[in-house]
FITISE-478101 format. One record per residue: residue number from 1; residue in one letter; x, y, z of N, C-alpha, C in turn. Coordinates in nm, 2 decimals, always signed. Example, Ala and Ser with C-alpha at 12.3 -4.5 7.8 and 13.67 -1.06 7.14 Angstrom:
<nufis>
<nufi seq="1" type="a" n_x="+1.32" n_y="-0.57" n_z="+0.78" ca_x="+1.23" ca_y="-0.45" ca_z="+0.78" c_x="+1.32" c_y="-0.33" c_z="+0.78"/>
<nufi seq="2" type="s" n_x="+1.28" n_y="-0.22" n_z="+0.71" ca_x="+1.37" ca_y="-0.11" ca_z="+0.71" c_x="+1.29" c_y="+0.00" c_z="+0.79"/>
</nufis>
This chain:
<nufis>
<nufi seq="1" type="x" n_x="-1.67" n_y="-4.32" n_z="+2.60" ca_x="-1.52" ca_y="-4.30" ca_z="+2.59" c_x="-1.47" c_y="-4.32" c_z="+2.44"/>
<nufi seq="2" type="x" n_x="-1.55" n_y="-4.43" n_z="+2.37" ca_x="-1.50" ca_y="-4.47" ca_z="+2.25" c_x="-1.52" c_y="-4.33" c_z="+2.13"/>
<nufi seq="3" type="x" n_x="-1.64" n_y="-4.23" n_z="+2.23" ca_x="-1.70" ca_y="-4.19" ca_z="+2.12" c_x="-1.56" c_y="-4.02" c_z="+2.11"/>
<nufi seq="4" type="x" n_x="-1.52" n_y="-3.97" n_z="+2.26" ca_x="-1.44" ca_y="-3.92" ca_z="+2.31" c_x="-1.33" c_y="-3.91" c_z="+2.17"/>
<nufi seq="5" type="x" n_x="-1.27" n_y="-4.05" n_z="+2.21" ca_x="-1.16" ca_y="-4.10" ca_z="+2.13" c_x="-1.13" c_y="-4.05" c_z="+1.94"/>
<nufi seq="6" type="x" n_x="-1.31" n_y="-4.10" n_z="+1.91" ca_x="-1.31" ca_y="-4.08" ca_z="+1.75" c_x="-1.34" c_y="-3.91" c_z="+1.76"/>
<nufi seq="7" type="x" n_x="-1.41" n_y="-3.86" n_z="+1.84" ca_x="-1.40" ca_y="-3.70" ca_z="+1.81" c_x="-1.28" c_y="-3.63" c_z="+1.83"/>
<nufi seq="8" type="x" n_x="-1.13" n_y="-3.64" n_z="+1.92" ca_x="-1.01" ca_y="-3.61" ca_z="+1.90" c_x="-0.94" c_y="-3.66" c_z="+1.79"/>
<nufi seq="9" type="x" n_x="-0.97" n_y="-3.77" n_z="+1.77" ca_x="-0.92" ca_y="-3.79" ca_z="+1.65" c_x="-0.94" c_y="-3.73" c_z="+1.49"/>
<nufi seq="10" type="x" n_x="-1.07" n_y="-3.71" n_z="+1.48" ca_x="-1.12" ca_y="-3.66" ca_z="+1.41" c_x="-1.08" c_y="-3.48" c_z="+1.35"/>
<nufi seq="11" type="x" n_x="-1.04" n_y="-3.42" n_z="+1.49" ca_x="-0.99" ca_y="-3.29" ca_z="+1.50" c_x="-0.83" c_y="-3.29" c_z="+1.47"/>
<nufi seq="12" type="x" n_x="-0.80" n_y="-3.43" n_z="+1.56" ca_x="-0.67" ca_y="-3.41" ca_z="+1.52" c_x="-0.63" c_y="-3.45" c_z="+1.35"/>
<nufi seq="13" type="x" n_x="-0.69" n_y="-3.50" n_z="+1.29" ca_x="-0.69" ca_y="-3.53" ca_z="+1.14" c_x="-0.71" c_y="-3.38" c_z="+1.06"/>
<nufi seq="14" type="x" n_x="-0.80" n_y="-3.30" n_z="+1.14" ca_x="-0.84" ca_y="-3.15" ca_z="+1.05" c_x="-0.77" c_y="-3.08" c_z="+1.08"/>
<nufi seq="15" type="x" n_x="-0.69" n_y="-3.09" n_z="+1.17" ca_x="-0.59" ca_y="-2.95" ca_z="+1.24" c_x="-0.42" c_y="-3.02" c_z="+1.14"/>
<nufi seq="16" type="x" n_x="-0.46" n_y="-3.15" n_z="+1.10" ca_x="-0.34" ca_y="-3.19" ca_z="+0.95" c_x="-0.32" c_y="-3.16" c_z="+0.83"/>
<nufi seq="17" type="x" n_x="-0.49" n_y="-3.14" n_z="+0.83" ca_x="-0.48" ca_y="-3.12" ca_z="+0.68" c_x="-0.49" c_y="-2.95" c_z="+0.69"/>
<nufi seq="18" type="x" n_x="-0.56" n_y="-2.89" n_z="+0.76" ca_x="-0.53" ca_y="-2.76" ca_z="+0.78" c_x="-0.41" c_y="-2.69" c_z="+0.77"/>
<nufi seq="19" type="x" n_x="-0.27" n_y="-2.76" n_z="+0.87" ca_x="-0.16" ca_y="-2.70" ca_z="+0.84" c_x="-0.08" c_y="-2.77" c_z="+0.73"/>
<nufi seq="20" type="x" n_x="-0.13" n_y="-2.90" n_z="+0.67" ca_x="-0.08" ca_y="-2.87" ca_z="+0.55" c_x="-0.13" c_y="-2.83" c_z="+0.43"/>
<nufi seq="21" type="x" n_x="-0.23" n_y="-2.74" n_z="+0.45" ca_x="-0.28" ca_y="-2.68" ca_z="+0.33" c_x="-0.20" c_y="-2.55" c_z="+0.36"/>
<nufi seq="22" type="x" n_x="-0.18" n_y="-2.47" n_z="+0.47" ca_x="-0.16" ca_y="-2.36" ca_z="+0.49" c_x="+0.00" c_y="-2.39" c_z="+0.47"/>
<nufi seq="23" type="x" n_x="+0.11" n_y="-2.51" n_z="+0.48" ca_x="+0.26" ca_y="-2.52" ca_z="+0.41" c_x="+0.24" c_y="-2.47" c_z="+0.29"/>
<nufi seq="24" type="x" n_x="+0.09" n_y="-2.56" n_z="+0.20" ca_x="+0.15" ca_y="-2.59" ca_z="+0.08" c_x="+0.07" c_y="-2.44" c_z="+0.00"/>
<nufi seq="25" type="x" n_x="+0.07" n_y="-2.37" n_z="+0.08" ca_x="-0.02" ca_y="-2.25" ca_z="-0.02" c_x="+0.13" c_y="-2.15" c_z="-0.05"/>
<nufi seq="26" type="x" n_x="+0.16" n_y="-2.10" n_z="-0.19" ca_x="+0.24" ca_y="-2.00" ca_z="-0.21" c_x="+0.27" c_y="-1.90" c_z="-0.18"/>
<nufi seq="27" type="x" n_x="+0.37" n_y="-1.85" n_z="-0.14" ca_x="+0.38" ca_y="-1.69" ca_z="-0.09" c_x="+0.40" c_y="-1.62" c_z="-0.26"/>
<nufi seq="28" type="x" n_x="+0.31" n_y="-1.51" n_z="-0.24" ca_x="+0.36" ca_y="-1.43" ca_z="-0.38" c_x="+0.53" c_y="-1.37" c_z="-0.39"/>
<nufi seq="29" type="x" n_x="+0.55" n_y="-1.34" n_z="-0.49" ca_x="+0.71" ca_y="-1.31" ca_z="-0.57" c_x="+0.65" c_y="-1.18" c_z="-0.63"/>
<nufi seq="30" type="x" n_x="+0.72" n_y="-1.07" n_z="-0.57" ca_x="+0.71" ca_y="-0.92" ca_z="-0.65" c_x="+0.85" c_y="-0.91" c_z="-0.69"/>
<nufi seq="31" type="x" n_x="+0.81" n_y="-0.91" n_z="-0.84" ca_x="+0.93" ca_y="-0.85" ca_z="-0.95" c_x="+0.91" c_y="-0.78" c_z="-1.09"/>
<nufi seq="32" type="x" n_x="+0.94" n_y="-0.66" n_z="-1.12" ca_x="+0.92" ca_y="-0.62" ca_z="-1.28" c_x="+1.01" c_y="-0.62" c_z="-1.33"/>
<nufi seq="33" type="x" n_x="+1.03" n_y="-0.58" n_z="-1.42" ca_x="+1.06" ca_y="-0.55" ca_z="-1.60" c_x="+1.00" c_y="-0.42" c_z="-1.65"/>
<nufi seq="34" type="x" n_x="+1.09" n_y="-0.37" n_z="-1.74" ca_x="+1.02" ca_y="-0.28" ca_z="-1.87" c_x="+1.08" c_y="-0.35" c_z="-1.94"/>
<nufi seq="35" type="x" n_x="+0.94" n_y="-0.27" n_z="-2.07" ca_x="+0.98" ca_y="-0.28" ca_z="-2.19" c_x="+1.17" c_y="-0.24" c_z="-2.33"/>
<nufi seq="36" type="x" n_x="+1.15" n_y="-0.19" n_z="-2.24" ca_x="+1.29" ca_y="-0.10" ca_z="-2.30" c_x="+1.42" c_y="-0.10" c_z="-2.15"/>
<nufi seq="37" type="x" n_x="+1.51" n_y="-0.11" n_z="-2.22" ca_x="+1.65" ca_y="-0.08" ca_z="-2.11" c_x="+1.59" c_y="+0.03" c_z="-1.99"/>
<nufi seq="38" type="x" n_x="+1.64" n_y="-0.05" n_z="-1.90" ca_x="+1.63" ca_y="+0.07" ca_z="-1.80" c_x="+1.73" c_y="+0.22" c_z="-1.79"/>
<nufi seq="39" type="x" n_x="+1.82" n_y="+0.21" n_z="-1.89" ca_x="+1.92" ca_y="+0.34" ca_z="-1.86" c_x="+1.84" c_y="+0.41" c_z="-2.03"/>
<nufi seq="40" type="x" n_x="+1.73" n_y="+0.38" n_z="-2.14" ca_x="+1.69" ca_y="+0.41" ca_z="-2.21" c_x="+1.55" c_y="+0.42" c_z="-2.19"/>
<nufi seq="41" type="x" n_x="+1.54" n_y="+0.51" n_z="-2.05" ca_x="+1.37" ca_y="+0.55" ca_z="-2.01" c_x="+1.41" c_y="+0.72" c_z="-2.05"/>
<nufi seq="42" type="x" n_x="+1.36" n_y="+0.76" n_z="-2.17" ca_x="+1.32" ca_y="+0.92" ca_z="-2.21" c_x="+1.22" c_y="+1.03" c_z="-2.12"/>
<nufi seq="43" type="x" n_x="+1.19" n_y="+1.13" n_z="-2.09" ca_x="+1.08" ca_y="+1.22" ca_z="-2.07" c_x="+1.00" c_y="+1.19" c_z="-2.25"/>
<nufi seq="44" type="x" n_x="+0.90" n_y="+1.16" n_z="-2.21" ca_x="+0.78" ca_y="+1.18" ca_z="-2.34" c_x="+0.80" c_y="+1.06" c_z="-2.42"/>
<nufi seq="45" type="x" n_x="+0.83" n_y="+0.98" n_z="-2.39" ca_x="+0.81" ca_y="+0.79" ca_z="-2.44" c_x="+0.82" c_y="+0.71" c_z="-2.35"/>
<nufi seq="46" type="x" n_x="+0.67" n_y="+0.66" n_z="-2.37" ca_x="+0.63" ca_y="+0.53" ca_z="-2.36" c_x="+0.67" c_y="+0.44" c_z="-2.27"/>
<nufi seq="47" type="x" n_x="+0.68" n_y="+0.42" n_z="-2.14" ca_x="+0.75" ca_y="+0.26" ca_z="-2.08" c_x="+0.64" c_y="+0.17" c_z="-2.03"/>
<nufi seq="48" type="x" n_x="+0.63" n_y="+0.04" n_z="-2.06" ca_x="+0.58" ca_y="-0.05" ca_z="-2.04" c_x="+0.68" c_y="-0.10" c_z="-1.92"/>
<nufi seq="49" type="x" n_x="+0.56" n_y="-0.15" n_z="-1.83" ca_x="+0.63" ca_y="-0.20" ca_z="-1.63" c_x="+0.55" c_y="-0.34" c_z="-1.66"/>
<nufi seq="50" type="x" n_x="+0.63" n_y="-0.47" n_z="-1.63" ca_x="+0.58" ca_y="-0.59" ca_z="-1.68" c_x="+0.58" c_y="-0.65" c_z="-1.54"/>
<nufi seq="51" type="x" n_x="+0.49" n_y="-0.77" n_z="-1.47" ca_x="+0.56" ca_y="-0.81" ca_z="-1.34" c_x="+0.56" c_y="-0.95" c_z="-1.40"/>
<nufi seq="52" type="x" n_x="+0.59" n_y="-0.97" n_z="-1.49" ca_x="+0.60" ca_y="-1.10" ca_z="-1.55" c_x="+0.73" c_y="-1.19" c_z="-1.49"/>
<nufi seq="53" type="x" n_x="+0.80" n_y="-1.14" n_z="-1.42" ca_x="+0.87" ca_y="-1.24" ca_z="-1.33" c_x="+0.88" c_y="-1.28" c_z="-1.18"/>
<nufi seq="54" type="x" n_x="+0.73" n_y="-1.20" n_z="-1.14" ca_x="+0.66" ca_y="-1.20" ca_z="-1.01" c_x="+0.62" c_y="-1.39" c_z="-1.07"/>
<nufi seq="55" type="x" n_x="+0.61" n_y="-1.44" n_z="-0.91" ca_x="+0.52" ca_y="-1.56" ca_z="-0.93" c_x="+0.41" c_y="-1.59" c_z="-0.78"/>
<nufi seq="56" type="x" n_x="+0.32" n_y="-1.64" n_z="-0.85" ca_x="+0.20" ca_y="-1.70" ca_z="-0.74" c_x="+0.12" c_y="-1.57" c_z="-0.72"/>
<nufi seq="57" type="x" n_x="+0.14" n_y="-1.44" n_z="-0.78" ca_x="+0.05" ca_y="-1.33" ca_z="-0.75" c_x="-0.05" c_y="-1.33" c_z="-0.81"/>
<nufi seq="58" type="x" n_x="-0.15" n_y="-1.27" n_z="-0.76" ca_x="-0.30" ca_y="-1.27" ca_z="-0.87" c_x="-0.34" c_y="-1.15" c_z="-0.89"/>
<nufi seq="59" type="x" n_x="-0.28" n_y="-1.04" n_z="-0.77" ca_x="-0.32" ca_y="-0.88" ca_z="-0.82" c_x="-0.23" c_y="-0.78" c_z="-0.82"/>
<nufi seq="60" type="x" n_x="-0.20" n_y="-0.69" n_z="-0.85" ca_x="-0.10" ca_y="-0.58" ca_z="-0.84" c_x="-0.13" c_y="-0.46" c_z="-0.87"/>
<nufi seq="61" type="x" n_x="-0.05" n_y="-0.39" n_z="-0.76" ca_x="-0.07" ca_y="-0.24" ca_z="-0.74" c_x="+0.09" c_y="-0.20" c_z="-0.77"/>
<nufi seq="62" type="x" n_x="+0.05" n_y="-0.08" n_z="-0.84" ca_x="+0.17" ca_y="+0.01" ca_z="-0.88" c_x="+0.18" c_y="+0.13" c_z="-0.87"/>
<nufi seq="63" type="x" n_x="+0.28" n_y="+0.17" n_z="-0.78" ca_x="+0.29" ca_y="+0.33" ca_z="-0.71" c_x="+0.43" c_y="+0.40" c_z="-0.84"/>
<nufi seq="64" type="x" n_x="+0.43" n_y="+0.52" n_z="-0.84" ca_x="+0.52" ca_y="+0.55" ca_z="-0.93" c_x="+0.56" c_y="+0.75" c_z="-0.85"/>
<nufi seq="65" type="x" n_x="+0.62" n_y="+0.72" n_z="-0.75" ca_x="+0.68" ca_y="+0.86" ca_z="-0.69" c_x="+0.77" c_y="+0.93" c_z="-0.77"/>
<nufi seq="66" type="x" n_x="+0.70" n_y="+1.07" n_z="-0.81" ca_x="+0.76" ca_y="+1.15" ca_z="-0.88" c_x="+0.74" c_y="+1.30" c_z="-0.89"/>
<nufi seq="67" type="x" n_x="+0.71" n_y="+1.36" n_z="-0.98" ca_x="+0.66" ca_y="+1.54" ca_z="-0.91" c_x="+0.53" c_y="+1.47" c_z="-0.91"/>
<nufi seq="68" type="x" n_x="+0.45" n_y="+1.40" n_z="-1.02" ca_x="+0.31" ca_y="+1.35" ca_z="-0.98" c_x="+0.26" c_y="+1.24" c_z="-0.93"/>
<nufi seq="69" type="x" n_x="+0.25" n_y="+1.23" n_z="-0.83" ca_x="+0.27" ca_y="+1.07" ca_z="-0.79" c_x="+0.10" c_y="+0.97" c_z="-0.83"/>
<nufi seq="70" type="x" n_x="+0.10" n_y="+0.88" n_z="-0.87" ca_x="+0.09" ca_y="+0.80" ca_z="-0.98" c_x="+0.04" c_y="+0.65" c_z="-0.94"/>
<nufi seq="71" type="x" n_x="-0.13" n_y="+0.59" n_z="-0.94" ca_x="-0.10" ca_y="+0.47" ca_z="-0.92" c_x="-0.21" c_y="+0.42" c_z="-1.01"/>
<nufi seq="72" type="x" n_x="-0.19" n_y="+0.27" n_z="-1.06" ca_x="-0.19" ca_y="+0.20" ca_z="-1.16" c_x="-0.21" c_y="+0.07" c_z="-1.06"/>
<nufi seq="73" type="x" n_x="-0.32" n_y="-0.04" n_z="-1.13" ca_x="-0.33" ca_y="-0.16" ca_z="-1.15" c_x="-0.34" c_y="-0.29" c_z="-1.23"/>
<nufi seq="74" type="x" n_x="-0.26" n_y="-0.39" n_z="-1.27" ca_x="-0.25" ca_y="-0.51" ca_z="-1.31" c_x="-0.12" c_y="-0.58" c_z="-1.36"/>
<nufi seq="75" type="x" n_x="-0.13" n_y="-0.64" n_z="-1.40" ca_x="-0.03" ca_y="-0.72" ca_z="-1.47" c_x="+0.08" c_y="-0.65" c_z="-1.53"/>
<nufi seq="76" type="x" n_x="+0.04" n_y="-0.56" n_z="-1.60" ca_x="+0.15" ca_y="-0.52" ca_z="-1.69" c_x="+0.07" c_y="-0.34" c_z="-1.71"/>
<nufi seq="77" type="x" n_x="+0.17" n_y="-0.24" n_z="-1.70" ca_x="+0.09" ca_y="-0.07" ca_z="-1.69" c_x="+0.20" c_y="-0.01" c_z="-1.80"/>
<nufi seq="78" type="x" n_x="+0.15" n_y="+0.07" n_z="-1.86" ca_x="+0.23" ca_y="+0.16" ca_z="-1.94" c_x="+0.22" c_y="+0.26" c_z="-1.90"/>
<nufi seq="79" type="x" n_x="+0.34" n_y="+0.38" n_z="-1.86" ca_x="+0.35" ca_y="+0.53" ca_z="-1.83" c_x="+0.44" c_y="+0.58" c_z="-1.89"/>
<nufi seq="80" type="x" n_x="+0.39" n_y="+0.72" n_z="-1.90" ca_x="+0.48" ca_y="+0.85" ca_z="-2.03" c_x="+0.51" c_y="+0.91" c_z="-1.85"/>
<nufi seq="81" type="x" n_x="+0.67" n_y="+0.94" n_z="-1.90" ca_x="+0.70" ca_y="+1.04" ca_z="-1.77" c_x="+0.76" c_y="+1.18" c_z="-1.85"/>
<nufi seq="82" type="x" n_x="+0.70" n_y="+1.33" n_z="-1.79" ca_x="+0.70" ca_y="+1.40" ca_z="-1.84" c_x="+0.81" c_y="+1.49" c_z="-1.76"/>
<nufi seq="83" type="x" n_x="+0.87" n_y="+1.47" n_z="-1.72" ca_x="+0.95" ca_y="+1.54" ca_z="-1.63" c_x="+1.12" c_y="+1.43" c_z="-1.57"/>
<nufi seq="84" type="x" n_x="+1.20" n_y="+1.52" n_z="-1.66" ca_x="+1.31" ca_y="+1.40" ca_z="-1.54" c_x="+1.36" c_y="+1.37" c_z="-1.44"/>
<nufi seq="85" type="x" n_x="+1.46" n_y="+1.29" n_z="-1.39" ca_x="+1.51" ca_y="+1.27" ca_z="-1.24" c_x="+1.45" c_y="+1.15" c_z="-1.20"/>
<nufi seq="86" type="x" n_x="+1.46" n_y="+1.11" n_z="-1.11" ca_x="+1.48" ca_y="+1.03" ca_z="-1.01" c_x="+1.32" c_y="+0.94" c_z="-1.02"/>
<nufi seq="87" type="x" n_x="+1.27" n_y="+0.85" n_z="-1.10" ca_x="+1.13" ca_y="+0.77" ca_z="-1.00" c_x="+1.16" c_y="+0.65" c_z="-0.93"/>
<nufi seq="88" type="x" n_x="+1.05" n_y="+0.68" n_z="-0.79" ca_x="+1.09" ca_y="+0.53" ca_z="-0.74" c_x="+0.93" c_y="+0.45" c_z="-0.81"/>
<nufi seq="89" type="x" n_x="+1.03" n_y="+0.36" n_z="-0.83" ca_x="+0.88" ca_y="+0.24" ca_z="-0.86" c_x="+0.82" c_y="+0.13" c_z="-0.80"/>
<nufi seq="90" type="x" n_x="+0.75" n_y="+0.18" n_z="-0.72" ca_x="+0.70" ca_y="+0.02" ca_z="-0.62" c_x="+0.60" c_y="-0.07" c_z="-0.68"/>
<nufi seq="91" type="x" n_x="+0.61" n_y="-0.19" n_z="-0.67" ca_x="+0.49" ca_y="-0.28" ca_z="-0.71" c_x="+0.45" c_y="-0.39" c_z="-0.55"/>
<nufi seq="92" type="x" n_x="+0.35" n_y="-0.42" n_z="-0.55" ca_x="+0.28" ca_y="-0.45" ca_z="-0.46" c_x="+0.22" c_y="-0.57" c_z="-0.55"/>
<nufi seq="93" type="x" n_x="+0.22" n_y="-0.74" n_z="-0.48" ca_x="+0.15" ca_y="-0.83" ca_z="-0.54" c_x="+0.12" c_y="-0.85" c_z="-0.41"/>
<nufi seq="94" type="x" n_x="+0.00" n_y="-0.95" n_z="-0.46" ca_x="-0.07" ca_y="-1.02" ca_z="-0.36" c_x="-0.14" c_y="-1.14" c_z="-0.38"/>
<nufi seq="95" type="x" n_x="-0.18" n_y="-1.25" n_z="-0.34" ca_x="-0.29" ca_y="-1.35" ca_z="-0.37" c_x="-0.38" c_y="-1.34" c_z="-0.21"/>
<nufi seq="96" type="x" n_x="-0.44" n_y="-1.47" n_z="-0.22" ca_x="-0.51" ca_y="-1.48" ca_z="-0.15" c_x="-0.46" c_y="-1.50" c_z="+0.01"/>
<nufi seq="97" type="x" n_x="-0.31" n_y="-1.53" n_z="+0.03" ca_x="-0.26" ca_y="-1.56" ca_z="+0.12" c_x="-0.18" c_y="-1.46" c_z="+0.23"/>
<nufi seq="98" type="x" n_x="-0.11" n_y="-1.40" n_z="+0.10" ca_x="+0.00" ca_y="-1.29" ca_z="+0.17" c_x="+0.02" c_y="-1.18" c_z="+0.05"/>
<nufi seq="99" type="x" n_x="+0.19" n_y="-1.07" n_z="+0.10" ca_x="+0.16" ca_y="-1.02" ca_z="-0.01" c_x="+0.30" c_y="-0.98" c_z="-0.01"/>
<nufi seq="100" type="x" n_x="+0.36" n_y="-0.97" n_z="-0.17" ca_x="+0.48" ca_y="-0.93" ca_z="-0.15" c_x="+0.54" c_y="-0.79" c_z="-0.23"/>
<nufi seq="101" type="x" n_x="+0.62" n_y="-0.71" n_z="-0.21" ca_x="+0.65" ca_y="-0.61" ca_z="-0.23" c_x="+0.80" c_y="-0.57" c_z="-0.30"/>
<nufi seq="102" type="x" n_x="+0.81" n_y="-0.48" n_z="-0.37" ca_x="+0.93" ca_y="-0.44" ca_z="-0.43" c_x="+1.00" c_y="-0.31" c_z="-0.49"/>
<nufi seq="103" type="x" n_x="+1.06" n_y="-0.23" n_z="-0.52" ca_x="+1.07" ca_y="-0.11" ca_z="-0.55" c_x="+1.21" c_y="-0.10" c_z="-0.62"/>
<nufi seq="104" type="x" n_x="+1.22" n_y="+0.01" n_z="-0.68" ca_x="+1.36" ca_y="+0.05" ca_z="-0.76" c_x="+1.36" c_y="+0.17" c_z="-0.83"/>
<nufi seq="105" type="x" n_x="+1.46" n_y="+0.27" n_z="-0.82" ca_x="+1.46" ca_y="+0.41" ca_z="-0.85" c_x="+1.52" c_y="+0.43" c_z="-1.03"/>
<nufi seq="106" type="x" n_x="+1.44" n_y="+0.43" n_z="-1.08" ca_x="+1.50" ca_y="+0.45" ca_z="-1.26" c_x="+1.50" c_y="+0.61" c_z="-1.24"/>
<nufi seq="107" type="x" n_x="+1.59" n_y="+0.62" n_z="-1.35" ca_x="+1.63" ca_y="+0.71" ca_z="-1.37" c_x="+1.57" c_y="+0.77" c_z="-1.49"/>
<nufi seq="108" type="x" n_x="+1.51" n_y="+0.87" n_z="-1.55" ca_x="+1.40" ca_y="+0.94" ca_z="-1.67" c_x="+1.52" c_y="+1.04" c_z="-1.74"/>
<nufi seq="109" type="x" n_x="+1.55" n_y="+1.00" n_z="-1.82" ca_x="+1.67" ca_y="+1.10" ca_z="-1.90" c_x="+1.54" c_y="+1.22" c_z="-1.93"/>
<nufi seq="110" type="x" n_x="+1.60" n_y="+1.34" n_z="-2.01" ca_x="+1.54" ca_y="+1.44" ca_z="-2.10" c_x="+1.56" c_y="+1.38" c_z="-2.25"/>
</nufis>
């Protein structure tokens, strides 16, 4: 019975630290930046997409919907848009836990 006792107990101590490892783990934060203003995105220069104000992410995917649709991985991606109008920009973080997501329609002057 004694031995009963220390084996519930034992589980119930793992099933503690389990759910508090699984509180204390981070959910990721999807968020970017460019390099330049967002109402100063040209056809044929340069923008730099930063997720440097994402937090707890370790990987990232970047979709970019436009006449050519467009995908890119890491930290920080640079794209030339060759055509104007409307892009949407999604970023996708994730760690090892969960994953979080984000999007926003810039506008590409001529």
């Amino acid at each position: 019975m004694q031995k009963l006792g220390l084996f519930i107990g034992a589980i119930a101590i793992m099933a503690l630290v389990l759910t508090q490892s699984a509180c204390n783990s981070k959910r990721p934060f999807a968020c970017f930046r460019t390099d330049v203003d967002p109402d100063s995105i040209y056809v044929g220069k340069p923008v730099t997409f930063m997720a440097n104000c994402s937090s707890n992410s370790k990987d990232y995917y970047w979709e970019f919907y436009e006449n050519e649709d467009s995908t890119y991985f890491g930290y920080s991606v640079t794209v030339t848009f060759y055509q104007p109008g409307d892009v949407n920009v999604f970023l996708l973080t994730s760690n090892n836990n969960s994953t979080s997501s984000t999007s926003e329609v810039i506008k590409v002057k001529p």
